[in-house]
CHARMM internal coordinates of N, CA and C (Angstrom, degrees):
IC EDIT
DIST 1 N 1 CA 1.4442
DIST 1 CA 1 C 1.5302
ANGL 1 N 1 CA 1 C 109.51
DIST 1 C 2 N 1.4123
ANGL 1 CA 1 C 2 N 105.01
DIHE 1 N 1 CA 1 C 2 N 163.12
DIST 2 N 2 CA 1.9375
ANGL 1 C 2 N 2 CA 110.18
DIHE 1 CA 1 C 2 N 2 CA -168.37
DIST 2 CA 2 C 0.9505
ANGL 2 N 2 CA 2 C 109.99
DIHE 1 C 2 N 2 CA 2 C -164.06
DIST 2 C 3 N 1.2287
ANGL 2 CA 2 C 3 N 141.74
DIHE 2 N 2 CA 2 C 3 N 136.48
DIST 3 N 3 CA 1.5918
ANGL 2 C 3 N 3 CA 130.46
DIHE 2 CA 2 C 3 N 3 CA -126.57
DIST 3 CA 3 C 2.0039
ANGL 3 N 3 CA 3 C 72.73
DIHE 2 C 3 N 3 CA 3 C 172.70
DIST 3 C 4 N 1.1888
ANGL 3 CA 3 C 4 N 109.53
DIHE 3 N 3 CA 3 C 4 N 136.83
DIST 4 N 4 CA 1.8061
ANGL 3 C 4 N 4 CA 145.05
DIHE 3 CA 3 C 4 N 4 CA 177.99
DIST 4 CA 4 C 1.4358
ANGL 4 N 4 CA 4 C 125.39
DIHE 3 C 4 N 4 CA 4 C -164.42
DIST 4 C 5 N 1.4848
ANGL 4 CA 4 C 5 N 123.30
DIHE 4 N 4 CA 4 C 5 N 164.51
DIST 5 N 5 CA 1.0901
ANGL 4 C 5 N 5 CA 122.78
DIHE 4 CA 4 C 5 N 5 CA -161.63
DIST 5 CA 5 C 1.3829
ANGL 5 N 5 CA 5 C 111.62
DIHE 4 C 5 N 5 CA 5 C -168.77
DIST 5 C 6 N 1.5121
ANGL 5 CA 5 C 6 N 112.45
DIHE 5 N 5 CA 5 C 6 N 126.19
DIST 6 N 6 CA 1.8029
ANGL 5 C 6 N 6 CA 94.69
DIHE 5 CA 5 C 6 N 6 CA 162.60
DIST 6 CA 6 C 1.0010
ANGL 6 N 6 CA 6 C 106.61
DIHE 5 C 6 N 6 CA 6 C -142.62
DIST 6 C 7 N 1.9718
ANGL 6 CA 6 C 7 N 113.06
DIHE 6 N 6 CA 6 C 7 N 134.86
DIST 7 N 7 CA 1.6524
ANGL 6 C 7 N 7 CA 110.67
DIHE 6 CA 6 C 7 N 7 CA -170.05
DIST 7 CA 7 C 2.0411
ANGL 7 N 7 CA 7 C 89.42
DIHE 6 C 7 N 7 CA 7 C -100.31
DIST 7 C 8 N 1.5241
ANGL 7 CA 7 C 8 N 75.26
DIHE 7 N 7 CA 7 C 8 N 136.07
DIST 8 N 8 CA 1.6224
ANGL 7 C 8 N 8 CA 80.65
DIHE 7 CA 7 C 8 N 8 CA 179.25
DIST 8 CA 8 C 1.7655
ANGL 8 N 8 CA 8 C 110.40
DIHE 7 C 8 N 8 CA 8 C -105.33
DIST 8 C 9 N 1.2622
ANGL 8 CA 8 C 9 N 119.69
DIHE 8 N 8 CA 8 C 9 N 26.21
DIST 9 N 9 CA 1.5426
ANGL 8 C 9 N 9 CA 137.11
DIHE 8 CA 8 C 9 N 9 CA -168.20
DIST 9 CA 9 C 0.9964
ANGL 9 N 9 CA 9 C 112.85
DIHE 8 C 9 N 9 CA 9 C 162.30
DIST 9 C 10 N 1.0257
ANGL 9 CA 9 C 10 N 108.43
DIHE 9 N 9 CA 9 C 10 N 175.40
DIST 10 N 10 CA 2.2699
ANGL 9 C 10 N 10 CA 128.95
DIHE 9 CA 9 C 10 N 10 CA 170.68
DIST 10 CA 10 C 1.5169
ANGL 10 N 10 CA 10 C 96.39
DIHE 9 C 10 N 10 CA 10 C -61.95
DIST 10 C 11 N 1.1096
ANGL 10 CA 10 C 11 N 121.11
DIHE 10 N 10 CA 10 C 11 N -28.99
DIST 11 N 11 CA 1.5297
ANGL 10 C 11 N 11 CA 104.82
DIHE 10 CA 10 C 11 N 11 CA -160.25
DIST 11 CA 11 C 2.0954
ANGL 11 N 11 CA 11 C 115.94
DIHE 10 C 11 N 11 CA 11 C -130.62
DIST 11 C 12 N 1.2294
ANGL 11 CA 11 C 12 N 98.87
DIHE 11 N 11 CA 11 C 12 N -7.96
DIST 12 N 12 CA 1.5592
ANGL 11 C 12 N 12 CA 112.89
DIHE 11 CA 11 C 12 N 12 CA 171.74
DIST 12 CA 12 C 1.2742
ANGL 12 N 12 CA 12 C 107.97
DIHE 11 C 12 N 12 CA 12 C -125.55
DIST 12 C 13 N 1.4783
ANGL 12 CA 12 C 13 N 109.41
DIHE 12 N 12 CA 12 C 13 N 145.93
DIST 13 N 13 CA 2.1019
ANGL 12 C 13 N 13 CA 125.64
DIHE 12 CA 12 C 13 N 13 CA 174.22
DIST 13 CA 13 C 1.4639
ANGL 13 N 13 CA 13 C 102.32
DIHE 12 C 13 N 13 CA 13 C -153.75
DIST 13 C 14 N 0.8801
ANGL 13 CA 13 C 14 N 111.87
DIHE 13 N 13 CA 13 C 14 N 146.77
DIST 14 N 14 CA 1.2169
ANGL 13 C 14 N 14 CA 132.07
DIHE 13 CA 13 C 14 N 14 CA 147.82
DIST 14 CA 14 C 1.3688
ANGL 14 N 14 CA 14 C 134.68
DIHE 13 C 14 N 14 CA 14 C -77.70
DIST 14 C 15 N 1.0761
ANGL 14 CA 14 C 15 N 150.30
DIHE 14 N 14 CA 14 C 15 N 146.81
DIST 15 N 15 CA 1.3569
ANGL 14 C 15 N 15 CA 156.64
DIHE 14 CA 14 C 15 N 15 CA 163.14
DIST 15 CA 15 C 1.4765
ANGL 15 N 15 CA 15 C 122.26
DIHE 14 C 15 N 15 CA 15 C -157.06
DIST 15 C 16 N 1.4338
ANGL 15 CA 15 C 16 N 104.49
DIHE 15 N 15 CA 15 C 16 N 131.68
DIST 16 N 16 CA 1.5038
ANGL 15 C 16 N 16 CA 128.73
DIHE 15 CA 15 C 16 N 16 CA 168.65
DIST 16 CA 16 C 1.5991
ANGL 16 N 16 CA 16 C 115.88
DIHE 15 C 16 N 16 CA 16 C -101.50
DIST 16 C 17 N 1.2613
ANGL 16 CA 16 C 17 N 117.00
DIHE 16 N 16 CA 16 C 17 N 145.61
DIST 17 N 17 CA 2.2596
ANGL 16 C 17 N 17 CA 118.09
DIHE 16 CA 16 C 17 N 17 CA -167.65
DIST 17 CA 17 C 1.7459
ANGL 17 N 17 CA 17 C 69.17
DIHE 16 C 17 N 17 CA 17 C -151.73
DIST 17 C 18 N 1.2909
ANGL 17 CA 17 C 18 N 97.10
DIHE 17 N 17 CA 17 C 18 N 155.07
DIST 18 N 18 CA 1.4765
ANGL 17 C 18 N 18 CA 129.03
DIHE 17 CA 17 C 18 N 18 CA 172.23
DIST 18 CA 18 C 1.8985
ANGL 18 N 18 CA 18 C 94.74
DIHE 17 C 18 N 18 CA 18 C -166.77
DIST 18 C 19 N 1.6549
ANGL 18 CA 18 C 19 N 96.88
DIHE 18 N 18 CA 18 C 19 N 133.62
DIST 19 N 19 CA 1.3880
ANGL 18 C 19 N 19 CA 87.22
DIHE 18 CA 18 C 19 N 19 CA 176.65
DIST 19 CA 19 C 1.3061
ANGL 19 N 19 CA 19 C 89.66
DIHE 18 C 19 N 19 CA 19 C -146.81
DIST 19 C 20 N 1.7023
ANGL 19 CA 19 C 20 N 122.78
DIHE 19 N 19 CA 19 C 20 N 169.39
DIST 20 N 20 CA 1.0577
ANGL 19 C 20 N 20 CA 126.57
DIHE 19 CA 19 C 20 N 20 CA -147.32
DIST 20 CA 20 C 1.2833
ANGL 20 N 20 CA 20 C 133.44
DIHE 19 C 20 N 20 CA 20 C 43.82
DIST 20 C 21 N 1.2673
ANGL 20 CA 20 C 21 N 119.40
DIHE 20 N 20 CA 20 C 21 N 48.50
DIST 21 N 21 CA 1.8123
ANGL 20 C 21 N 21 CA 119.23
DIHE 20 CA 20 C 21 N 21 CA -160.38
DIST 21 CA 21 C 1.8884
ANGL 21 N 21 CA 21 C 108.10
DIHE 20 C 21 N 21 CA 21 C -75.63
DIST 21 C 22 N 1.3246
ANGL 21 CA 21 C 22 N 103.71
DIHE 21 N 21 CA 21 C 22 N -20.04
DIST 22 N 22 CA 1.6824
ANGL 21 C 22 N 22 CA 98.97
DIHE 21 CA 21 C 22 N 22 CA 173.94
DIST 22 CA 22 C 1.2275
ANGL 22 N 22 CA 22 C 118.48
DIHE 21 C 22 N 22 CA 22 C -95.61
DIST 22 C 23 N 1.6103
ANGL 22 CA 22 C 23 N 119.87
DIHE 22 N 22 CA 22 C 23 N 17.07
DIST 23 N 23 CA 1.2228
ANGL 22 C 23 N 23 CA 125.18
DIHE 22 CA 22 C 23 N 23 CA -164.03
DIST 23 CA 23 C 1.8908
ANGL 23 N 23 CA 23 C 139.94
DIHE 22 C 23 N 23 CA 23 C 35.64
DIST 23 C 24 N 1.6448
ANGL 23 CA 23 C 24 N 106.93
DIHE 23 N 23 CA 23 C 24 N 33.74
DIST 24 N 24 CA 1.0188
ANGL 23 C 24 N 24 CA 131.93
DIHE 23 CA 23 C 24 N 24 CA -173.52
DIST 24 CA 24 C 1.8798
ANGL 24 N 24 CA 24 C 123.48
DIHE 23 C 24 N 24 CA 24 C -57.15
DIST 24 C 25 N 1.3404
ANGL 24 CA 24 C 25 N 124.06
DIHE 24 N 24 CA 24 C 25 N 114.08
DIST 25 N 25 CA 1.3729
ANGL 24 C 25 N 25 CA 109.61
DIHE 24 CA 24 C 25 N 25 CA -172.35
DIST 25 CA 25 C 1.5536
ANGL 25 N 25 CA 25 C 111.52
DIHE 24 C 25 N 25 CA 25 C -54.04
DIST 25 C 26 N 1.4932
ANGL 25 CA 25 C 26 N 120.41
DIHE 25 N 25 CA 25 C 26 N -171.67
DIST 26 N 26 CA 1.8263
ANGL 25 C 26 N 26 CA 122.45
DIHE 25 CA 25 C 26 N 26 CA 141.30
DIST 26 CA 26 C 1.1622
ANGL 26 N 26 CA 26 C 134.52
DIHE 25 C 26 N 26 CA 26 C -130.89
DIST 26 C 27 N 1.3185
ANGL 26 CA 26 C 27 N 98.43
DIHE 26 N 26 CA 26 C 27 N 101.97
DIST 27 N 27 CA 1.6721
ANGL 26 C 27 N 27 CA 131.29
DIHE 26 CA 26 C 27 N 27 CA -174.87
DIST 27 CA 27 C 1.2518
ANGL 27 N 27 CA 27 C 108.94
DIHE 26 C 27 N 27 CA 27 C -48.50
DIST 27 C 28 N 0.9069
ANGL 27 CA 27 C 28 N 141.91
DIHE 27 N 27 CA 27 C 28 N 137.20
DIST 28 N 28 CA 1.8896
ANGL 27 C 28 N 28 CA 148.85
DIHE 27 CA 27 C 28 N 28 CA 138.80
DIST 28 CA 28 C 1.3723
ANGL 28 N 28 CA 28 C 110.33
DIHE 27 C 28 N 28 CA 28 C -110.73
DIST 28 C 29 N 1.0090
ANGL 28 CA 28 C 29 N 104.59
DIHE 28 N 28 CA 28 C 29 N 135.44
DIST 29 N 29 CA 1.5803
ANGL 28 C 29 N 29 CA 115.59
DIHE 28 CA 28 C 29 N 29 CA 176.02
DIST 29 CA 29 C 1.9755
ANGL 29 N 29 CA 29 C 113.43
DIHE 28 C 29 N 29 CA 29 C -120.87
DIST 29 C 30 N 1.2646
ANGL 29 CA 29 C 30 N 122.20
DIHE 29 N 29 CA 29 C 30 N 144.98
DIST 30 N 30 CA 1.3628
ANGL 29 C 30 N 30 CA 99.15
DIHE 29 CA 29 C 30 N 30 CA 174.40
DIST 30 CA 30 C 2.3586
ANGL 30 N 30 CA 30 C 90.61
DIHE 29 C 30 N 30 CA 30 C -123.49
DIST 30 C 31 N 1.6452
ANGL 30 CA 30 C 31 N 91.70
DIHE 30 N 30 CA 30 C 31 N 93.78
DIST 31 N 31 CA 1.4758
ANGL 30 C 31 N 31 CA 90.85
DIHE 30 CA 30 C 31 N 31 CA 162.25
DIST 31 CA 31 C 1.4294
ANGL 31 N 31 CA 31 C 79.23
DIHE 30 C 31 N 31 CA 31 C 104.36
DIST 31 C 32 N 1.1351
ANGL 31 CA 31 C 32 N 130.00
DIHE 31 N 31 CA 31 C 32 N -95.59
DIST 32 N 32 CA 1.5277
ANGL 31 C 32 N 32 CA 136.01
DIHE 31 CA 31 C 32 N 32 CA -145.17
DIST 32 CA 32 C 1.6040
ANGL 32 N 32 CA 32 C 125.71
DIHE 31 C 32 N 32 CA 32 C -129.16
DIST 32 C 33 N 0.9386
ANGL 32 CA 32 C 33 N 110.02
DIHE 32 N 32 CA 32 C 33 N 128.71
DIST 33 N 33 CA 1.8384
ANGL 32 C 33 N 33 CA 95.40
DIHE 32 CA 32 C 33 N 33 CA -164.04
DIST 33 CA 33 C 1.4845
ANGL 33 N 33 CA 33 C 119.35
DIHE 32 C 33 N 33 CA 33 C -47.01
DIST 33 C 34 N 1.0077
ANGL 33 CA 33 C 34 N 94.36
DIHE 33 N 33 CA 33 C 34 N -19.17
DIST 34 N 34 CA 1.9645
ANGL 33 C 34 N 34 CA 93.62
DIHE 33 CA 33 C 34 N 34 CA 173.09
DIST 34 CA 34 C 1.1543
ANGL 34 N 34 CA 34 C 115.10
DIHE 33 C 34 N 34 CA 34 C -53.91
DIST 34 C 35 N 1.4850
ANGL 34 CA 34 C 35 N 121.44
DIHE 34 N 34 CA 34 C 35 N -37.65
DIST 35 N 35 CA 1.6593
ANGL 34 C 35 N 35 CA 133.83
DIHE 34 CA 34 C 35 N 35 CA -166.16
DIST 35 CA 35 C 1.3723
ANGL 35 N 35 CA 35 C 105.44
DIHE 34 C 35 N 35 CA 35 C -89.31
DIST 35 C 36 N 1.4070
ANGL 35 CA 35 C 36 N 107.40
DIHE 35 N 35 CA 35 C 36 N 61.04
DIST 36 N 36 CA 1.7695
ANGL 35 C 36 N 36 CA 91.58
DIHE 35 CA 35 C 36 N 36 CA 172.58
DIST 36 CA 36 C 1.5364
ANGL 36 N 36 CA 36 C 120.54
DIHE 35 C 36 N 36 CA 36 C -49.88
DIST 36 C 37 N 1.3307
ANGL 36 CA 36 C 37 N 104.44
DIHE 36 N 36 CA 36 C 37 N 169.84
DIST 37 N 37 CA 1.8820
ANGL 36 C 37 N 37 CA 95.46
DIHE 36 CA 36 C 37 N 37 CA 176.14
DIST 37 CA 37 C 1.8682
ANGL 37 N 37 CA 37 C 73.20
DIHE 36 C 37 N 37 CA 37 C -143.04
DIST 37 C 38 N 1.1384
ANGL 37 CA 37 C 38 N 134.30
DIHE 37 N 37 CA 37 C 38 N -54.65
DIST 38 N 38 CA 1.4066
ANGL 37 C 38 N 38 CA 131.96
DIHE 37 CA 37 C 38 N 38 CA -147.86
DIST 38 CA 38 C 1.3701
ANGL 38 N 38 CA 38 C 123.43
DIHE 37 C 38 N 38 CA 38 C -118.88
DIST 38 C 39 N 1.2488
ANGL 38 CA 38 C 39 N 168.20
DIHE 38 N 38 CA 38 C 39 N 139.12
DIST 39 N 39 CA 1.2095
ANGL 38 C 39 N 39 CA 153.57
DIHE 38 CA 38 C 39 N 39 CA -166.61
DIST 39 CA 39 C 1.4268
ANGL 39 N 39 CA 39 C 123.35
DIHE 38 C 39 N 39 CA 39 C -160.83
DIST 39 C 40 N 1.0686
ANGL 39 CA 39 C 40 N 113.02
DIHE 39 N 39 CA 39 C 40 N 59.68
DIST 40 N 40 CA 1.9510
ANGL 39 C 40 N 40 CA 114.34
DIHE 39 CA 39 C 40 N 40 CA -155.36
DIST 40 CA 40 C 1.8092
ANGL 40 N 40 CA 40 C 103.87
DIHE 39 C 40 N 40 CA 40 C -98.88
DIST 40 C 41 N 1.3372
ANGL 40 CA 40 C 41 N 120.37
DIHE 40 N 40 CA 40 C 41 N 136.11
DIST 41 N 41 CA 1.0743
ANGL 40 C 41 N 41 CA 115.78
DIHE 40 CA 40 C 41 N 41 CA 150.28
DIST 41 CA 41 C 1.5627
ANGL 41 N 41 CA 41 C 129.82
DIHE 40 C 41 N 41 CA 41 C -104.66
DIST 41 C 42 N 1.0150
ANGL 41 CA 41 C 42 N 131.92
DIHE 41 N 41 CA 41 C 42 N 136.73
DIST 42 N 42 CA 1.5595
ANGL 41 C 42 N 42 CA 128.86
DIHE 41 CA 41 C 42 N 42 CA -150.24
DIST 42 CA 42 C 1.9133
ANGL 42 N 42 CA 42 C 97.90
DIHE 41 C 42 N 42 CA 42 C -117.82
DIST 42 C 43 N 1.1989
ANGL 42 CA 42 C 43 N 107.42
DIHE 42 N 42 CA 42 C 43 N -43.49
DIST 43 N 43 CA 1.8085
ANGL 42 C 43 N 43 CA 102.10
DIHE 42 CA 42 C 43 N 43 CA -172.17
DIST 43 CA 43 C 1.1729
ANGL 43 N 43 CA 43 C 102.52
DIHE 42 C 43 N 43 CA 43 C 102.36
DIST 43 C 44 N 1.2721
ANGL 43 CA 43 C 44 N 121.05
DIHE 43 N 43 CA 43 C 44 N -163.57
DIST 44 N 44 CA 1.7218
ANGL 43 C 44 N 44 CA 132.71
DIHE 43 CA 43 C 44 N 44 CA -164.13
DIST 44 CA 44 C 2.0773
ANGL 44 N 44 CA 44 C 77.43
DIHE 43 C 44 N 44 CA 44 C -126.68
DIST 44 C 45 N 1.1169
ANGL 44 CA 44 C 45 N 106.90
DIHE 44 N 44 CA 44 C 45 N 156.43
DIST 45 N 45 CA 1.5233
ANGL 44 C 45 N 45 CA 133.44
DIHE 44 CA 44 C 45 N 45 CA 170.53
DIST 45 CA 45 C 0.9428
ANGL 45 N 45 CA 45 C 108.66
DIHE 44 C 45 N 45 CA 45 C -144.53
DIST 45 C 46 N 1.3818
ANGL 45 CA 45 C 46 N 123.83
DIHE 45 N 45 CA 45 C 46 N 152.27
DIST 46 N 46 CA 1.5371
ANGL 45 C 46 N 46 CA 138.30
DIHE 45 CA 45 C 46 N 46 CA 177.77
DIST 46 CA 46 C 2.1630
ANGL 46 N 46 CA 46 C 109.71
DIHE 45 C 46 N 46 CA 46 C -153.16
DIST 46 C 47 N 1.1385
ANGL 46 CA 46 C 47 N 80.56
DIHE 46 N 46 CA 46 C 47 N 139.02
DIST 47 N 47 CA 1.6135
ANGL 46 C 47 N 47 CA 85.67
DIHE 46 CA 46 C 47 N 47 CA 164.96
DIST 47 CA 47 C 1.5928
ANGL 47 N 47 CA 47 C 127.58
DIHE 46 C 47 N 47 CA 47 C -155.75
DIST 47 C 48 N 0.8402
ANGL 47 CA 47 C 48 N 96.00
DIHE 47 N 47 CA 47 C 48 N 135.67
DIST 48 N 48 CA 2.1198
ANGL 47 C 48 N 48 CA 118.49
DIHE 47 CA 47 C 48 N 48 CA -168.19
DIST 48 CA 48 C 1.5444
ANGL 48 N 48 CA 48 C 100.61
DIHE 47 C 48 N 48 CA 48 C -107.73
DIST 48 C 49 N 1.7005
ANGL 48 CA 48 C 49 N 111.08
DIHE 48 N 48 CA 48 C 49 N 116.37
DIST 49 N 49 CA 1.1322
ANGL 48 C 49 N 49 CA 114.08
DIHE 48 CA 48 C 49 N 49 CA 169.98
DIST 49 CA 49 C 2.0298
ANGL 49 N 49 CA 49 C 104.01
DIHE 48 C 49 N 49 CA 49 C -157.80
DIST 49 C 50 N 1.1354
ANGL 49 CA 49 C 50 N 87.11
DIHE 49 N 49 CA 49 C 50 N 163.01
DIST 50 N 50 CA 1.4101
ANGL 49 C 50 N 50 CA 123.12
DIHE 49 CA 49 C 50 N 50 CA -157.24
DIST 50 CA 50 C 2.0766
ANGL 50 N 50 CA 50 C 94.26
DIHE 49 C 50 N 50 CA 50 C -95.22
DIST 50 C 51 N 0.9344
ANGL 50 CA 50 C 51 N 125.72
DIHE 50 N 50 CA 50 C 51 N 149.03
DIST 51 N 51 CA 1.3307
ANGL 50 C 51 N 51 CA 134.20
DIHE 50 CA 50 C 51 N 51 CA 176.97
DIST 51 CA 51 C 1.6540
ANGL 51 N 51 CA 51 C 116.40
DIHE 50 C 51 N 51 CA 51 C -139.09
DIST 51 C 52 N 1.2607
ANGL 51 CA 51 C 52 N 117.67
DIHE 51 N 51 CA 51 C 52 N 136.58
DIST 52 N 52 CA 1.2922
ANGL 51 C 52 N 52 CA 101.19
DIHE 51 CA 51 C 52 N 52 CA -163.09
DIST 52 CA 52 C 1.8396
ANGL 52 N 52 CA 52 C 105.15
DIHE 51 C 52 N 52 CA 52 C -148.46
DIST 52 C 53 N 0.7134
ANGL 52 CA 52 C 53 N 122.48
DIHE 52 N 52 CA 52 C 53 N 96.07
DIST 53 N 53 CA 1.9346
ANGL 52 C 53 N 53 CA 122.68
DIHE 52 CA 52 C 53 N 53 CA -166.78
DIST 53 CA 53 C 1.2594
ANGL 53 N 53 CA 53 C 105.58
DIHE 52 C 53 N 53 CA 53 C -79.37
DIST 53 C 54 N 1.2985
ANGL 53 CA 53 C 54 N 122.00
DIHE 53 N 53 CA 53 C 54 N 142.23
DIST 54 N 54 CA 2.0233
ANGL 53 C 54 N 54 CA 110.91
DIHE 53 CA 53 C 54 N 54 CA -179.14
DIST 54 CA 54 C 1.8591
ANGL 54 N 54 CA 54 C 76.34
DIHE 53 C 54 N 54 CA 54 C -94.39
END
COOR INIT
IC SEED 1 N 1 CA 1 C
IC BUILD
């Protein structure tokens, strides 16, 4: 995960988040890896946004 920011004033910032950047599944195991219980793949996400305070 990666998470940045730039406040350009008291009252506006910027920020960039990207998470999952190695594109990793999520495993559950119960005891031993043989026993899956869970198996999700999620992808890489990212989001770009603007911040703005009155």
């Amino acid at each position: 995960d990666f998470s940045m920011s730039y406040q350009f004033n008291n009252h506006v910032s910027l920020y960039l988040e990207a998470q999952n950047l190695l594109d990793e599944p999520l495993e559950l195991y119960q005891g031993i890896p043989s026993r899956t219980l869970q198996n999700e793949e999620y992808g890489r996400t990212y989001a770009l946004g603007l911040k703005v305070a009155l």
